[in-house]
N, C-alpha and C positions, 0 to 999 in steps of 0.2 A: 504494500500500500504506500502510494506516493504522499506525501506532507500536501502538497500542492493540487491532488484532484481533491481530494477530501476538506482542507480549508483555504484560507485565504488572504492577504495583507492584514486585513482588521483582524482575526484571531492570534496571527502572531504580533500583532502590537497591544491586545490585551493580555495574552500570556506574559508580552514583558513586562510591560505594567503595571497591570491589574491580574497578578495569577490568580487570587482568591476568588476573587468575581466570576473570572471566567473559567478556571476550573469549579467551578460550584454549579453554575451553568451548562457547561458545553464538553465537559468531561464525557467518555466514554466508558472509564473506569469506573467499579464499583466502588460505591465508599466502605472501604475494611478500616479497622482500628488503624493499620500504618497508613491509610492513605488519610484519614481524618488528624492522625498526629502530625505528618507532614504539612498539610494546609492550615491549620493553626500556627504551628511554630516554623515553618521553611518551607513557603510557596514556592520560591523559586526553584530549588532543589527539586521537589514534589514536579514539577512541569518538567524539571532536565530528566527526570528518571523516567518518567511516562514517555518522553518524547526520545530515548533512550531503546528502550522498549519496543516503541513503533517506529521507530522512524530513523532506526540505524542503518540497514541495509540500504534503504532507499535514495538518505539524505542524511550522510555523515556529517557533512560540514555545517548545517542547520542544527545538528545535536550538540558538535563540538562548540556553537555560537551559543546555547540555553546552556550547556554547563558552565562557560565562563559568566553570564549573566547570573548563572546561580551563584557561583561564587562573589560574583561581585557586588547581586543587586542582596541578598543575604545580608554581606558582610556590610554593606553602605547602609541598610536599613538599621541596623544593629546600632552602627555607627551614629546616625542620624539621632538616634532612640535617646542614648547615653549622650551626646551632646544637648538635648531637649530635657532632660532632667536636670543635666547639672545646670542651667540656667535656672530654673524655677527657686534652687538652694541660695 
C-alpha cells in the first residue's frame, strides 16, 4: 500500500502537526493500551511507528522524515513545556 493513493498533503501536515487530532480521527489502527499510551504521552512517535509499519516498503524516505519529526517534534514539545512552567515561577 502506497502512503500517497490512500492519503494526501492535508493528512501528512496534520500528522505533523496535529498527530493527536488526526490520529484520533483518521487512524486505521485499533486503539490497544500501547497505542492509547502513545497518543497521550508521544504523538509523534505513535504516527512514526504506524507509518513504520505501513509505509516502509513503499515509502522509506516519508518514514525516515516522521521519525526524525518524532524525535524532534517530541523533544521540542517537551522542550517548549518546561520553558512554559518555569516562566509562570
Amino acid at each position: 500500500m502506497d502512503f500517497w493513493q490512500q492519503h494526501g498533503w492535508l493528512f501528512l501536515f496534520g500528522c505533523t502537526f496535529f498527530p493527536r487530532i488526526t490520529t484520533l480521527f483518521f487512524s486505521a489502527v485499533s486503539f490497544g493500551f500501547w497505542y492509547i499510551l502513545g497518543w497521550i504521552f508521544a504523538p509523534h512517535l505513535l504516527v512514526a511507528i504506524i507509518a513504520t509499519e505501513m509505509y516502509w516498503d513503499t515509502n522509506p524516505v516519508l518514514v525516515i522524515i516522521a521519525w526524525a519529526v518524532a524525535f524532534g517534534g517530541t523533544g521540542g514539545e517537551a522542550k517548549a513545556a518546561k520553558s512554559r512552567v518555569g516562566r509562570r515561577k
